[in-house]
DOBADO-376855 format. One record per residue (C-alpha): residue in three letters; x, y, z. Coordinates in steps of 0.001 Angstrom, whole numbers. Each point is the difference from the previous one (the first is absolute). Layout:
N
Ala, X, Y, Z
...
***
This chain:
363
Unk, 7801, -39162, -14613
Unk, 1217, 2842, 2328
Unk, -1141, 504, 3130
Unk, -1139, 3529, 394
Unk, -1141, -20, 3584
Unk, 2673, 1361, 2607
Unk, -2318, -1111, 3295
Unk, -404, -3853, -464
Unk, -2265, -892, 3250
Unk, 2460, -3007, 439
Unk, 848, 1248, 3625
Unk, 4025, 155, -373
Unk, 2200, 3109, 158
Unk, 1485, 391, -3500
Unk, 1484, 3183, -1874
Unk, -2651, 452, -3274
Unk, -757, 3381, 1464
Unk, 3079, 1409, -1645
Unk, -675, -1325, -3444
Unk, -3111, 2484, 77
Unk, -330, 1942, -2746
Unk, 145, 3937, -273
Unk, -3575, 1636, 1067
Unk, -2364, 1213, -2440
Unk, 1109, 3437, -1147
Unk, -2919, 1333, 2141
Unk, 785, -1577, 2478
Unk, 3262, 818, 100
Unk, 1282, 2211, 2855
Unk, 3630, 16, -267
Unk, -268, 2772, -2260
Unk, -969, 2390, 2350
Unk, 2210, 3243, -140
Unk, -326, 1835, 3296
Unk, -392, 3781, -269
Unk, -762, -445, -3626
Unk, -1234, 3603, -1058
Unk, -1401, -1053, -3680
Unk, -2736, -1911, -1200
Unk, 2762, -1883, -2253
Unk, 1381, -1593, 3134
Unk, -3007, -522, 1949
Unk, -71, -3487, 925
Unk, -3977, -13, 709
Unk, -57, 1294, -3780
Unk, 2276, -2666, -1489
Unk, -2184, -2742, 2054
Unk, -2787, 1545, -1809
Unk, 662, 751, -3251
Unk, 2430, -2632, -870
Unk, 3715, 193, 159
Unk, -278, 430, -3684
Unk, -2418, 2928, 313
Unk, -1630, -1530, -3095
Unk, -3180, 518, 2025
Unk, 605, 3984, 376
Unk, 1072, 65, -3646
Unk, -2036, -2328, -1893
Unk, -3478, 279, 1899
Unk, -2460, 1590, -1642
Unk, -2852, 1177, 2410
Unk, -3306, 405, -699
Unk, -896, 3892, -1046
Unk, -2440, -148, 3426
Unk, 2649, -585, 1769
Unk, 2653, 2610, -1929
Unk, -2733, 2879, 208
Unk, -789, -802, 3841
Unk, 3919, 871, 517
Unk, 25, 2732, -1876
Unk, -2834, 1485, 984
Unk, 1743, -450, 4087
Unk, 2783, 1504, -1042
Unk, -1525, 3066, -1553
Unk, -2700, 504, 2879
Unk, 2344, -546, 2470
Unk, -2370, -2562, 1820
Unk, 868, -3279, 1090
Unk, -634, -3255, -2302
Unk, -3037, -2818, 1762
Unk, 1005, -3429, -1801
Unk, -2515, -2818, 589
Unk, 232, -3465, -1317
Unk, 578, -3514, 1030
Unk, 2837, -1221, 1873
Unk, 3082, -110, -2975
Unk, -1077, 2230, -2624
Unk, 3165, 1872, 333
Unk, -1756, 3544, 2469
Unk, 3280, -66, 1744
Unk, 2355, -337, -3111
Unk, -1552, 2688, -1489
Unk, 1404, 2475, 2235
Unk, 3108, -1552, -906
Unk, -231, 218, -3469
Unk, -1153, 4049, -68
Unk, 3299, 685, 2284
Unk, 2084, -2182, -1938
Unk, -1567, 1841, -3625
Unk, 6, 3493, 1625
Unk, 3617, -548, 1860
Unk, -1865, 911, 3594
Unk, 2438, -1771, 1646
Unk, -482, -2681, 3158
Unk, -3681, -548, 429
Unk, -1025, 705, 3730
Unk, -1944, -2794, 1000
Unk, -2631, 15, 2836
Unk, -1671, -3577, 896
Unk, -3044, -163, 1570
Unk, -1061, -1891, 2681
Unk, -3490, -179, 2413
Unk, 2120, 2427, 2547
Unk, 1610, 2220, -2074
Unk, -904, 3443, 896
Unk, 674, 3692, -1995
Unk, 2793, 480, 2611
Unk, 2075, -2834, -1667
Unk, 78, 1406, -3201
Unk, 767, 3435, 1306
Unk, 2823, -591, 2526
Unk, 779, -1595, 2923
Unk, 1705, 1917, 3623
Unk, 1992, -2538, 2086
Unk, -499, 2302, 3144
Unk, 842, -2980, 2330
Unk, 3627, -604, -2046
Unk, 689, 3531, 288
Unk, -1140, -226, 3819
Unk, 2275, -2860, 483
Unk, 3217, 1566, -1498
Unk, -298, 3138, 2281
Unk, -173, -2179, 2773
Unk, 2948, -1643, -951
Unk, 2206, 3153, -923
Unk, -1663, 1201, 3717
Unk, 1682, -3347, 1642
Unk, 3161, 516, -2168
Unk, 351, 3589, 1271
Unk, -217, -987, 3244
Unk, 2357, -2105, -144
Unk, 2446, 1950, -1388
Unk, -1095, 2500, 2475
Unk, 1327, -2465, 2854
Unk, 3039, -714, -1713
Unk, 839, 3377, -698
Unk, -429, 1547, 3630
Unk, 3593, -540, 1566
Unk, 687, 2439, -2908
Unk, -2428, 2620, 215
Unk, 1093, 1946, 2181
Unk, 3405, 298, -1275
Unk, -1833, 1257, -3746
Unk, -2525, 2471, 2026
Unk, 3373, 1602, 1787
Unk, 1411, 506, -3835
Unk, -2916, 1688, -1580
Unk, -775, -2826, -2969
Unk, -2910, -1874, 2488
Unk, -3312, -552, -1566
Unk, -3508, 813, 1869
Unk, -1209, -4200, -667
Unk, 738, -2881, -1199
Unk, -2294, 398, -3309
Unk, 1663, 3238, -1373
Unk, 1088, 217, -3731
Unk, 1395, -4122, -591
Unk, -3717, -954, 1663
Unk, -1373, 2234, -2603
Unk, 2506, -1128, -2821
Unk, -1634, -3685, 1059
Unk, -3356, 776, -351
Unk, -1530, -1125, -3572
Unk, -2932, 1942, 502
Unk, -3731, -629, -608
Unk, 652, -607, -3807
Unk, 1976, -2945, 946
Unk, -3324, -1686, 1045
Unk, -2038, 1041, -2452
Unk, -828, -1963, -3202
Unk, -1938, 613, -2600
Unk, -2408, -2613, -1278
Unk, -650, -641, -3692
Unk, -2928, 2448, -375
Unk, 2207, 2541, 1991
Unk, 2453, -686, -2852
Unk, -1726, 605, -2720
Unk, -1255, 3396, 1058
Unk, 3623, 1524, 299
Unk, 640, 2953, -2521
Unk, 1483, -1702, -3010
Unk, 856, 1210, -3501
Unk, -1995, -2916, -1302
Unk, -3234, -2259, 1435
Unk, 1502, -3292, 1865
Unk, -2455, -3016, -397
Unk, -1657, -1270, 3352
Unk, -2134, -3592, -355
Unk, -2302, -183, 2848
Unk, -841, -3702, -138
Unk, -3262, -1752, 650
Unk, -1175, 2651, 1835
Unk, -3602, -2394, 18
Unk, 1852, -1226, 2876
Unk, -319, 3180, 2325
Unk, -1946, 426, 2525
Unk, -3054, 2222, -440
Unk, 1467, 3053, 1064
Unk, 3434, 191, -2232
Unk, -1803, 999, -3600
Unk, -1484, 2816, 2108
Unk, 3141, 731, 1772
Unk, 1703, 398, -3490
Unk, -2593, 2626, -1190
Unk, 1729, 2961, 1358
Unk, 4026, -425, -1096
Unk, -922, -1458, -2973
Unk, -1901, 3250, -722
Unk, 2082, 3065, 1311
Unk, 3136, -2467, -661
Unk, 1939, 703, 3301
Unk, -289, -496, 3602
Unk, 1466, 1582, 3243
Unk, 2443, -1995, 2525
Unk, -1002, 1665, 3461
Unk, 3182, -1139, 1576
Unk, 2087, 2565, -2315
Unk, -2633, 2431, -8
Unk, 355, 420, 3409
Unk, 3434, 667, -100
Unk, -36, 2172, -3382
Unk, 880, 3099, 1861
Unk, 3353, -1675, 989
Unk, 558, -1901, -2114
Unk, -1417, 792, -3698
Unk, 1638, -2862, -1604
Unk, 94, -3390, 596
Unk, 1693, -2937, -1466
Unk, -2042, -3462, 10
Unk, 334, -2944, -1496
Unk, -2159, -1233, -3039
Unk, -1520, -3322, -1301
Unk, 2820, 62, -2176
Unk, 2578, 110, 2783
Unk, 1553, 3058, -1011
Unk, -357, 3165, 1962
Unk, -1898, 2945, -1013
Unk, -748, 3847, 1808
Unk, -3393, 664, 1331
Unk, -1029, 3676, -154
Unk, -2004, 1482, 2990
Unk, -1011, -3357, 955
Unk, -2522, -422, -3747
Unk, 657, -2266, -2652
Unk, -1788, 992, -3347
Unk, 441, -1386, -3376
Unk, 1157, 2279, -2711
Unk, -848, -3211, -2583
Unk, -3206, -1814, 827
Unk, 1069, -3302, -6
Unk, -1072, -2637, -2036
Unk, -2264, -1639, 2452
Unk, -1089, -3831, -992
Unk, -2320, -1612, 1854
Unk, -867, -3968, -294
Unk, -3187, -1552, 1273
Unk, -1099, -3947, -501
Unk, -3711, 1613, -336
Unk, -409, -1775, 3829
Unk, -2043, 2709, 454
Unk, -1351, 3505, -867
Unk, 1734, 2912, 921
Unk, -1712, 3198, 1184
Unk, -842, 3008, -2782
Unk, 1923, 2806, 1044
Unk, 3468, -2441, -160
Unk, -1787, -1172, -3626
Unk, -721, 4013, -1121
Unk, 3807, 545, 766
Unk, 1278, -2934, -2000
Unk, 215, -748, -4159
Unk, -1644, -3519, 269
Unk, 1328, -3015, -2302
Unk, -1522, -3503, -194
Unk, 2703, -2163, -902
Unk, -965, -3802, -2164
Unk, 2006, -2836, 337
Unk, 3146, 261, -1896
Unk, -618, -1216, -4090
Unk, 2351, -2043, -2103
Unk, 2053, 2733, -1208
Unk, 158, 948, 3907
Unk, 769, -3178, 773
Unk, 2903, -966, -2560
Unk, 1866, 3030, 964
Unk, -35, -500, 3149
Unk, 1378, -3614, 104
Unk, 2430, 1294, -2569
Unk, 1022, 2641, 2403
Unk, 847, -2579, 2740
Unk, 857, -3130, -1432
Unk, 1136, 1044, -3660
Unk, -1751, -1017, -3665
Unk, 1360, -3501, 1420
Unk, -2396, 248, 2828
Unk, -3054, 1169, -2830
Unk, 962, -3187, -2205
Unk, -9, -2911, 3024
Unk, -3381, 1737, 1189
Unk, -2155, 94, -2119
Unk, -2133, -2418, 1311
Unk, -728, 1961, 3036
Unk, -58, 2944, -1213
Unk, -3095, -1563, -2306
Unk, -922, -1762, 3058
Unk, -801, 3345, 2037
Unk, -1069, 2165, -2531
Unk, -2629, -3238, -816
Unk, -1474, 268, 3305
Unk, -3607, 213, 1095
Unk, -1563, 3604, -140
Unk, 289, 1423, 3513
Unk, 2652, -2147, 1327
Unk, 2521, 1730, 2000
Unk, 3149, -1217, -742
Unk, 3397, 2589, 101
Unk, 2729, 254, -2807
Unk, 2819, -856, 3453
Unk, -1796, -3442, -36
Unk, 1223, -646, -4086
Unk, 3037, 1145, 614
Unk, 1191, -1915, 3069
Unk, -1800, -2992, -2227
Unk, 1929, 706, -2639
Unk, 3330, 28, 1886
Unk, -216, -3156, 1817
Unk, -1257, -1687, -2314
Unk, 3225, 1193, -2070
Unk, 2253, -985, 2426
Unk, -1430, -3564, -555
Unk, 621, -813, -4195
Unk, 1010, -3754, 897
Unk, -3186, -813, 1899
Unk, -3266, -1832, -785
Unk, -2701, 2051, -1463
Unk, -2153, -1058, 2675
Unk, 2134, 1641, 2659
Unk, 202, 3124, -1940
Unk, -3922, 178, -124
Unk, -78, -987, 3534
Unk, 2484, 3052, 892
Unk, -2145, 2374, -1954
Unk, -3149, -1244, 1143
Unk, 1308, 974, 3450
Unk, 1338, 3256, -658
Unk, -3293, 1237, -2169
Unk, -2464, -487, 2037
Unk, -3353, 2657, 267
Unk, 577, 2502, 2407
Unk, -4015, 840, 526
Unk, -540, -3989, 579
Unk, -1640, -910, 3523
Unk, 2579, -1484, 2111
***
């Protein structure tokens, strides 16, 4: 019998960690592509929809859940998903970009401090402080250096009045150096087509962010003061966006030519308030079917994967009414317990035992 376990507890230093295995295919990081620009080489997407894309290609949605897109994408008004943790809210972003070939999906997490500025963009007044204070000490310096000679340059005509004439200016990046754009900010910029922006679990706000939202994701742009106040000088700005590319702001406004496609998750942790739900097309998601289910462990681990599992794949779609379980805990089941063939049976019940286990259980 092989011994599957690379962490023995036996308290000696050995080298097992470099027989590990390659990581679950969404789990799998390595493929990330830096500065990707299309869906087809998002790495969040692959995680998501399977290295195979099976999932994208051979999942059949519901016609709820079809006619809730469509019915964003015609309106124009962003998408409220609500279901248990892993029904697959998030990879259905994923899935319309990938179809629609939106490109990269902008992704916003949520978090209890997250506020509308975060998703709009972000000034870093105190970086841009600290680098004229260092071009200031720089100048000075060269200021000192440079005396013995000054006098000798005023005498032929070619002196300058300071020390921060046209090379101080030719250093200056300028505010859109410290300006980026957030993924909401993103989204809005005029584009020939909509980008797709996931706002997830936004049930974990605070009480003021649905409320915050109302506003841009009504008119579908927003103003940054700090280049409004210097329009009249400057009428055109480059700043950086989510995507890490850079892109001209115009009189200091950012507004959408494309409303994007605007999807929303909540865990249903708790209500949200009714002008946010009069903006939004609502969809209910239910916990992922067979057919769901089969494609998407065929998208990941291959008809292989559908074969050796069907067992737990019975096993979860047998489970109690109301239990909360999510279609990430079958599939990491149905890995490991892959990656153990030569083991007993009771270890590979024990392994999935631990791995699908009721997420609304009292701990």
């Amino acid at each position: 019998m092989n011994d599957w376990r690379i962490y023995r507890g036996v308290g000696q230093p050995h080298d097992g960690v470099r027989r590990l295995p390659e990581p679950p295919p969404w789990r799998d990081f390595t493929r990330a592509q830096d500065g990707a620009p299309t869906g087809s080489q998002d790495p969040s997407g692959a995680r998501r929809l399977g290295v195979r894309r099976r999932r994208a290609e051979n999942y059949a949605p519901r016609p709820a859940e079809v006619d809730a897109v469509n019915a964003a994408l015609y309106l124009r008004r962003p998408l409220l998903v609500t279901g248990n943790p892993g029904t697959g809210k998030s990879t259905l972003a994923y899935a319309v970009a990938h179809e629609l070939q939106l490109g990269r999906v902008l992704r916003w997490p949520i978090v209890s401090r997250t506020t509308l500025q975060d998703g709009l963009y972000r000034y870093d007044a105190i970086g841009r402080l600290q680098d004229v204070q260092l071009e200031r000490a720089r100048g000075a310096a060269g200021n000192g250096a440079a005396d013995g000679s000054a006098a000798d340059s005023r005498a032929d005509g070619d002196g300058r009045a300071d020390g921060d004439g046209a090379d101080g200016a030719d250093r200056d990046p300028g505010i859109g150096a410290y300006i980026r754009l957030g993924p909401l900010g993103t989204a809005l910029l005029p584009s020939e087509l909509p980008r797709v922006l996931l706002i997830d679990e936004l049930d974990k706000s605070d009480l003021d962010l649905p409320n915050d939202l109302l506003n841009t994701l009504e008119e579908g742009e927003f103003a940054i003061p700090e280049l409004e106040r210097v329009a009249d000088r400057q009428p055109v700005v480059e700043v950086l966006s989510h995507d890490s590319g850079r892109v001209a702001v115009h009189g200091g406004r950012i507004a959408c030519t494309n409303f994007p496609l605007i999807v929303l998750t909540s865990n249903g942790e708790r209500d949200f308030p009714a002008p946010l739900l009069r903006r939004c097309v609502q969809l209910e998601l239910e916990p992922p079917g067979e057919e769901q289910l089969t494609a998407m462990v065929e998208a990941h681990l291959g008809e292989e994967g559908v074969a050796a599992g069907q067992d737990l794949i019975g096993r979860f779609l047998d489970r109690e009414p109301g239990e909360v379980m999510a279609a990430d805990q079958l599939l990491n089941a149905l890995f490991l317990t892959q990656h153990t063939p030569h083991a007993e049976r009771l270890t590979r019940e024990r392994i999935a035992d631990l791995l699908m286990q009721r997420l609304d259980r009292s701990r």
